[in-house]
C-alpha positions as a Markdown table, in Angstrom:
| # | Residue | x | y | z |
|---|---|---|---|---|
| 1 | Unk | -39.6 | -52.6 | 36.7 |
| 2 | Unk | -36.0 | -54.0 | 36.2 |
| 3 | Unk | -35.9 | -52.6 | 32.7 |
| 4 | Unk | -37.2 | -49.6 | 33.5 |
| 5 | Unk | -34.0 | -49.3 | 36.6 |
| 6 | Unk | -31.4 | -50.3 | 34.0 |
| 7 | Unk | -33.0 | -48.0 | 31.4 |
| 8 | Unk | -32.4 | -45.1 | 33.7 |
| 9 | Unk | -28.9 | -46.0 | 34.9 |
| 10 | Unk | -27.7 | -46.6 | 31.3 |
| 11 | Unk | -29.2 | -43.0 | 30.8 |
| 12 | Unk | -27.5 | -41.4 | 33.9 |
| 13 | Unk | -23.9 | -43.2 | 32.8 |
| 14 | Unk | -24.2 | -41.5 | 29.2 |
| 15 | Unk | -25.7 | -38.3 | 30.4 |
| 16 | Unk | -22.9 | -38.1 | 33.0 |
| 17 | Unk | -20.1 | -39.6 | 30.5 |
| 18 | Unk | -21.1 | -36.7 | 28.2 |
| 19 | Unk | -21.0 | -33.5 | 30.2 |
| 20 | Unk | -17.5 | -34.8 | 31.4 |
| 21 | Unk | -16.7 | -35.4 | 27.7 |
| 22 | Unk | -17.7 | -32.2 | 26.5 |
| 23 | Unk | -16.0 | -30.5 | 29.4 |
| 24 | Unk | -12.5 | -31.9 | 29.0 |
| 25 | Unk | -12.5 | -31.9 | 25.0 |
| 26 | Unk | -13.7 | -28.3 | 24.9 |
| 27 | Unk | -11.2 | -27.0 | 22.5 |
| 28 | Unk | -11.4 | -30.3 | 20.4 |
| 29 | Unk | -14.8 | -29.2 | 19.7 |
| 30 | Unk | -14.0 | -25.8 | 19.0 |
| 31 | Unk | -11.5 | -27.0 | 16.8 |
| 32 | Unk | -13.7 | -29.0 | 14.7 |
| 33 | Unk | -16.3 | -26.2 | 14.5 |
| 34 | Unk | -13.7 | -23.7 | 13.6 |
| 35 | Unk | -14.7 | -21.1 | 11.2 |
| 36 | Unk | -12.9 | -21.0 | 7.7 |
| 37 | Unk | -11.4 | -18.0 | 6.5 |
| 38 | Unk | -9.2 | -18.0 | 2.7 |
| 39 | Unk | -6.5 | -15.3 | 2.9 |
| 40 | Unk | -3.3 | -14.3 | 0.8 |
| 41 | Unk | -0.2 | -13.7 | 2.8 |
| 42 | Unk | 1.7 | -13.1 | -0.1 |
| 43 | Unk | 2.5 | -9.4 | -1.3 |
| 44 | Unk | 4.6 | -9.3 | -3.9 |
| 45 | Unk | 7.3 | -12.5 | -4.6 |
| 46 | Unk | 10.0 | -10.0 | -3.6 |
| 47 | Unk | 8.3 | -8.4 | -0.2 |
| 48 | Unk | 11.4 | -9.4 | 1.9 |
| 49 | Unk | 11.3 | -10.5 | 4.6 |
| 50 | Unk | 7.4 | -10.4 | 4.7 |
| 51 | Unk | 7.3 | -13.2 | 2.2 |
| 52 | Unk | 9.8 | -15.2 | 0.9 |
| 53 | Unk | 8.0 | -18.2 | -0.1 |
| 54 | Unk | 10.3 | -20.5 | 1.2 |
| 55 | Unk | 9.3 | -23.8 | 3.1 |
| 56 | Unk | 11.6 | -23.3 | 6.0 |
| 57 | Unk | 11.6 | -19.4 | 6.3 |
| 58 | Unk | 7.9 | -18.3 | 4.4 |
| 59 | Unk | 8.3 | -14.7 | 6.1 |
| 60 | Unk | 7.5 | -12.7 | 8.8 |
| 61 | Unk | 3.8 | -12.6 | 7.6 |
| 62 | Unk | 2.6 | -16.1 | 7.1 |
| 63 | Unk | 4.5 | -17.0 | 10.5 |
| 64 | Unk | 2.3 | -14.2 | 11.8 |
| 65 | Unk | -1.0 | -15.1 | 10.7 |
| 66 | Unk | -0.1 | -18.9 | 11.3 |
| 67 | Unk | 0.3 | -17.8 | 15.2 |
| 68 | Unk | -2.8 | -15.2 | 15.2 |
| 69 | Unk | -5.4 | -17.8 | 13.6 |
| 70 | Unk | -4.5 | -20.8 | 15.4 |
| 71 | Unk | -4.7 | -18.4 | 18.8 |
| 72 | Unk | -8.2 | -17.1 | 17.7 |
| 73 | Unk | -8.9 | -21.1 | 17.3 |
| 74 | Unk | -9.7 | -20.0 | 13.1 |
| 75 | Unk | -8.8 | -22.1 | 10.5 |
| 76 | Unk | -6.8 | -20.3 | 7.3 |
| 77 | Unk | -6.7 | -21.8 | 3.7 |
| 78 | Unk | -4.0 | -20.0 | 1.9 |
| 79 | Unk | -4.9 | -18.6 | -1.5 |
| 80 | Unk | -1.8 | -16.9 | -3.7 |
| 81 | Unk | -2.6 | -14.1 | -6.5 |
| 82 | Unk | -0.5 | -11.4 | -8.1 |
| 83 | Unk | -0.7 | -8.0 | -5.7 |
| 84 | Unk | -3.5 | -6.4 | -8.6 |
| 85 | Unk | -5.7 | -9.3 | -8.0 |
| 86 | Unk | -5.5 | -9.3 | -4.2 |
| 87 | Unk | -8.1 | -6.1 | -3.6 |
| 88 | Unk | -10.1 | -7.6 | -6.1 |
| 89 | Unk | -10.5 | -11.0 | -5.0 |
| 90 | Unk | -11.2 | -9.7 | -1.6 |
| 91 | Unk | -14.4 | -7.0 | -2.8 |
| 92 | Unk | -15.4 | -9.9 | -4.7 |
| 93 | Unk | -15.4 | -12.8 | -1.5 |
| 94 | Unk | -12.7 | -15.0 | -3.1 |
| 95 | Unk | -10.8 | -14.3 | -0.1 |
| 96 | Unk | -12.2 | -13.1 | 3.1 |
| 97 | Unk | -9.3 | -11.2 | 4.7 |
| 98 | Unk | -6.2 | -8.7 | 3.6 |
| 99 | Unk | -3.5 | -6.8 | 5.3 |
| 100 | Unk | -3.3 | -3.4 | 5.0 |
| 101 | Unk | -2.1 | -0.4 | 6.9 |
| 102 | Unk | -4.8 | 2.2 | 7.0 |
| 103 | Unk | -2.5 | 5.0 | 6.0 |
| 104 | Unk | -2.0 | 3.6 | 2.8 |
| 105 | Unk | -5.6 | 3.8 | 1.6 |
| 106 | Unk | -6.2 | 6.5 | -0.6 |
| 107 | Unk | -8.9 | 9.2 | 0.4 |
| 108 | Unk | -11.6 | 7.3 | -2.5 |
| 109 | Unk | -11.6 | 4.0 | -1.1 |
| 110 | Unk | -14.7 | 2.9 | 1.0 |
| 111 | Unk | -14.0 | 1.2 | 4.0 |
| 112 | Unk | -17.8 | 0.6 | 4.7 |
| 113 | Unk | -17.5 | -3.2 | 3.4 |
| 114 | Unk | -14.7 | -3.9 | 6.2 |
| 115 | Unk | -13.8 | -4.2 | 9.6 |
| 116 | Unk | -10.4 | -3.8 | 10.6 |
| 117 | Unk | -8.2 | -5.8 | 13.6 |
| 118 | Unk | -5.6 | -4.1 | 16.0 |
| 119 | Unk | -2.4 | -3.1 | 14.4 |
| 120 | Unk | 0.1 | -6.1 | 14.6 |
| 121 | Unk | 3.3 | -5.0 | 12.7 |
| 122 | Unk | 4.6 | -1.3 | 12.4 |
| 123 | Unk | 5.8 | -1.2 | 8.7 |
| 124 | Unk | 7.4 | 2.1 | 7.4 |
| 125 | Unk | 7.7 | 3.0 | 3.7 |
| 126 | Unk | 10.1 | 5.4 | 2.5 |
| 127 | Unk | 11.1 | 7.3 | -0.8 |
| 128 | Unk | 14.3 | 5.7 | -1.7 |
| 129 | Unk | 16.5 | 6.8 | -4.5 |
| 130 | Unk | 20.0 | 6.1 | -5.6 |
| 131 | Unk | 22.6 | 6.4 | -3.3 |
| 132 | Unk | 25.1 | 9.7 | -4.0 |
| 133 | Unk | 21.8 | 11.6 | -5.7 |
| 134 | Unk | 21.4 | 15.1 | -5.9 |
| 135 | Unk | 17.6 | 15.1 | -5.6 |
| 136 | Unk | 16.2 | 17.3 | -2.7 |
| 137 | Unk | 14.1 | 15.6 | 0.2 |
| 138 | Unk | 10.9 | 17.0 | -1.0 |
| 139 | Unk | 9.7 | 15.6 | -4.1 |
| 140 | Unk | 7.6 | 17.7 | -6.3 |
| 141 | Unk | 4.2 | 17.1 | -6.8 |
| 142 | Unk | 3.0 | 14.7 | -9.8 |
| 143 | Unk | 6.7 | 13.6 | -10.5 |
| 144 | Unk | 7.2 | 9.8 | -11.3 |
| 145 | Unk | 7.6 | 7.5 | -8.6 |
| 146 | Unk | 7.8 | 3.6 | -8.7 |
| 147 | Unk | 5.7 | 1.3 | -7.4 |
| 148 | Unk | 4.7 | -2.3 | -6.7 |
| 149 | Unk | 1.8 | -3.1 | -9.7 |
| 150 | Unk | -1.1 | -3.5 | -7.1 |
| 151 | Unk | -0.3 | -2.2 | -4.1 |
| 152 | Unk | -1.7 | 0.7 | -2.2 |
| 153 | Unk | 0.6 | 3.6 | -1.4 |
| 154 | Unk | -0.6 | 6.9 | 1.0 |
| 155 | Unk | -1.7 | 9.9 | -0.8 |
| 156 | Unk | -1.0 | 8.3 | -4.3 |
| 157 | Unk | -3.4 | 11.0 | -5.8 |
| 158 | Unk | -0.1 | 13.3 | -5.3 |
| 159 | Unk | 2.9 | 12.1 | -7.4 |
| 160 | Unk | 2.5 | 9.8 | -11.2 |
| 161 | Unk | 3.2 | 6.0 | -10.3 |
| 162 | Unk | 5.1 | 4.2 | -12.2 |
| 163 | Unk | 4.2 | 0.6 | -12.0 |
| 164 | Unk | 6.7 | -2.3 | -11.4 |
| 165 | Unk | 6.2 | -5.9 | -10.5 |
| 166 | Unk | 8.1 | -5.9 | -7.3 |
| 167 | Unk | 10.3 | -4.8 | -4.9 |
| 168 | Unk | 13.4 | -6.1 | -6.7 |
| 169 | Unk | 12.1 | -5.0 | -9.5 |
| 170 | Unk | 11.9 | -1.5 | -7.9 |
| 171 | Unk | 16.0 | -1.7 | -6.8 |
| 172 | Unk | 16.6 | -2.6 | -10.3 |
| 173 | Unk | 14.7 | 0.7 | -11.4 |
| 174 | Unk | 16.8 | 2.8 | -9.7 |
| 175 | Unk | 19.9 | 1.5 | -11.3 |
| 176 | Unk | 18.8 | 1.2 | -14.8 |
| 177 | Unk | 17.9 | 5.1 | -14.5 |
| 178 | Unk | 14.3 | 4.2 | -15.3 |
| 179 | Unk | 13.2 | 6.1 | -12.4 |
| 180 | Unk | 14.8 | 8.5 | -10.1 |
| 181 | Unk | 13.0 | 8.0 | -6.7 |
| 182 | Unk | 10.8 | 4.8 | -5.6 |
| 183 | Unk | 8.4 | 3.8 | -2.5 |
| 184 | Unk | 9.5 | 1.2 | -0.8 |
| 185 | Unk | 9.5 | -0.4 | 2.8 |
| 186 | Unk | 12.7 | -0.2 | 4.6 |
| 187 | Unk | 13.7 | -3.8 | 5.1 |
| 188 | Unk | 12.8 | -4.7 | 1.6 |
| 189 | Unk | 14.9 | -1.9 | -0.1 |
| 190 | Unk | 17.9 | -3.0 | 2.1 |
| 191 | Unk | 17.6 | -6.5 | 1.7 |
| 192 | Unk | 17.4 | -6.0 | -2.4 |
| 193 | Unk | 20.0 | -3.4 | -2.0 |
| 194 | Unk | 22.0 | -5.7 | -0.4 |
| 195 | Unk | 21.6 | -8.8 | -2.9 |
| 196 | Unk | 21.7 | -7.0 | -6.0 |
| 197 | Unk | 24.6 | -4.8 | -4.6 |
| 198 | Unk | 23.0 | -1.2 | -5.8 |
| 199 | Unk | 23.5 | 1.4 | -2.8 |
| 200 | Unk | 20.5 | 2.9 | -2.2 |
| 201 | Unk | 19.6 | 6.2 | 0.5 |
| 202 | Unk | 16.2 | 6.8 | 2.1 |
| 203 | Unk | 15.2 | 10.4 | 1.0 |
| 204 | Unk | 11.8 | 10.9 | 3.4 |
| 205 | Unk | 9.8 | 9.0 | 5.3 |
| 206 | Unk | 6.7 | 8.3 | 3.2 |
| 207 | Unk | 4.1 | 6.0 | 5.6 |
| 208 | Unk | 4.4 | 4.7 | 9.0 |
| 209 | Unk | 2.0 | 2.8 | 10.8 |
| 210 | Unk | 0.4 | -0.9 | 11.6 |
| 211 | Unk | -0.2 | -3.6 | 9.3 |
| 212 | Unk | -3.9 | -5.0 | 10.3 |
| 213 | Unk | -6.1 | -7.7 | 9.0 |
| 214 | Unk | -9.0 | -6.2 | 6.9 |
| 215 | Unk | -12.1 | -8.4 | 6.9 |
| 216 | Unk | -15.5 | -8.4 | 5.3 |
| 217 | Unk | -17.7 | -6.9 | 7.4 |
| 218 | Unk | -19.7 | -9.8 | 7.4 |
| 219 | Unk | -17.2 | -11.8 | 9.4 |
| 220 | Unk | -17.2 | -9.3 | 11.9 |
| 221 | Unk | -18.1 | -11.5 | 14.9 |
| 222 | Unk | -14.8 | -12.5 | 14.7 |
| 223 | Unk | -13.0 | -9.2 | 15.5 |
| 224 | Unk | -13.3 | -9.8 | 19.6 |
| 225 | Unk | -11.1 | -13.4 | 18.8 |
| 226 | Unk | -8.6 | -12.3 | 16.4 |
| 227 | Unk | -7.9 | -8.8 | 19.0 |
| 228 | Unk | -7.8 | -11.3 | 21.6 |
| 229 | Unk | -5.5 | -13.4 | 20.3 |
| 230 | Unk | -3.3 | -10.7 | 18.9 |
| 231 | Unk | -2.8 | -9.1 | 22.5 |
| 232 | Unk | -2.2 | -12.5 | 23.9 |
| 233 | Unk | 0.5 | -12.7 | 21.6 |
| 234 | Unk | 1.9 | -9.4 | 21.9 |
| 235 | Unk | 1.9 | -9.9 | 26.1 |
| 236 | Unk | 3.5 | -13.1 | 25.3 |
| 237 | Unk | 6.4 | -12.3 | 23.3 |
| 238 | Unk | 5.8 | -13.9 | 20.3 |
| 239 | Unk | 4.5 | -11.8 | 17.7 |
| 240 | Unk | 8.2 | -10.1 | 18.8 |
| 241 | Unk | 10.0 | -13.0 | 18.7 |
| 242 | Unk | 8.9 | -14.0 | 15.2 |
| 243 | Unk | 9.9 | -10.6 | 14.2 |
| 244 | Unk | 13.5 | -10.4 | 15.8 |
| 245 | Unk | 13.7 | -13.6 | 14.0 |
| 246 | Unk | 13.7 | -12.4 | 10.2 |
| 247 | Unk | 15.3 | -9.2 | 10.9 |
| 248 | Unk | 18.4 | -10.6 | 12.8 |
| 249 | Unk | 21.5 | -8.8 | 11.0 |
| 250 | Unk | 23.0 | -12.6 | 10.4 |
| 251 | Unk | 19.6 | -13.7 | 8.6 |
| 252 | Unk | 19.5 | -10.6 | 6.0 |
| 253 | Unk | 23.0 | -10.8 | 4.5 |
């Protein structure tokens, strides 16, 4: 009878030591059941100030996503591959997330394979060409513009790209002569402009919208967590703040 007693008091001290345990170490478990995801924050090596590869500043992006995933309580394991490789490693599950803005998918790629998050960065692209050009606003149609090697770029189907390996690359273009108008995001054609001291004018405004996270559709249970935490941030300030951060006047010279 007495073993039975202590039997059941030993029983009713761990039963009740691990409801209170699991209650107050409720994210730590989370945590260590955290779902995986591989990703590639990079762009190109030249998509200032998105990436900059830098251990003290890496760029707006991977301080972006660093914020996002550990909000959604999702672990991220960085994988790096040249821009051409990028689409292709995600269609093939070597990574299992992107960022894209939807504008810049052309009209022939599927989206059926992927679920898309909230926007979480407004990025505008814009034809850029020498400064003190001639060349009229509208550009003709099929006429040769550069481009990042790998990259998506809106209605592509309507002008000949010419294929560079990155944004500075892209500057460098223009001043060489080897092409006469380019697509390129603002902040990276001014901060290239700036370094490699080649005025550059924005002709027309070629894309604007949201950077979002692209995922196989497959990981789609994990849309309602990453919009979650990407409003949270938003209402919080710190998406902005990370933002404000890389674009400050005294951070681009």
């Amino acid at each position: 009878m007495k073993t039975n007693i202590l039997l059941y008091l030993m029983f009713s001290i761990v039963f009740t030591y691990s409801c209170f345990s699991s209650a107050n170490n409720l994210v730590l478990l989370k945590d260590n059941n955290a779902p995986v995801l591989r990703f590639d924050p990079s762009g190109s090596n030249a998509w200032y100030p998105y990436y900059i590869n830098n251990g003290e500043y890496p760029g707006i992006v991977p301080e972006l996503l660093d914020e996002i995933l550990k909000a959604a309580n999702i672990k991220g394991v960085k994988r790096t591959f040249p821009p051409m490789r990028t689409n292709y490693a995600l269609k093939k599950g070597e990574i299992d997330f992107d960022l894209v803005n939807l504008d810049w998918l052309p009209e022939s790629e599927s989206v059926d394979a992927f679920v898309f998050t909230d926007g979480i960065l407004r990025i505008k692209e814009y034809v850029v060409v020498k400064k003190g050009s001639e060349l009229t606003k509208q550009h003709s149609p099929r006429e040769n513009m550069g481009t990042v090697r790998g990259y998506y770029y809106h209605n592509d189907t309507e002008f000949n790209r010419v294929d560079f390996s990155s944004e500075k690359e892209l500057i460098m273009a223009l001043k060489l002569g080897r092409v006469e108008k380019i697509i390129c995001g603002d902040m990276p054609a001014l901060y290239w402009s700036q370094q490699l001291n080649i005025p550059i004018s924005f002709s027309e405004l070629h894309s604007d919208g949201d950077l979002r996270l692209r995922l196989r559709k497959e990981l789609s249970y994990l849309l309602p967590r990453l919009n979650q935490a990407i409003k949270q941030l938003n209402e919080q300030g710190r998406l902005n703040q990370i933002i404000e951060h890389y674009i400050d006047e005294s951070f681009l010279r």
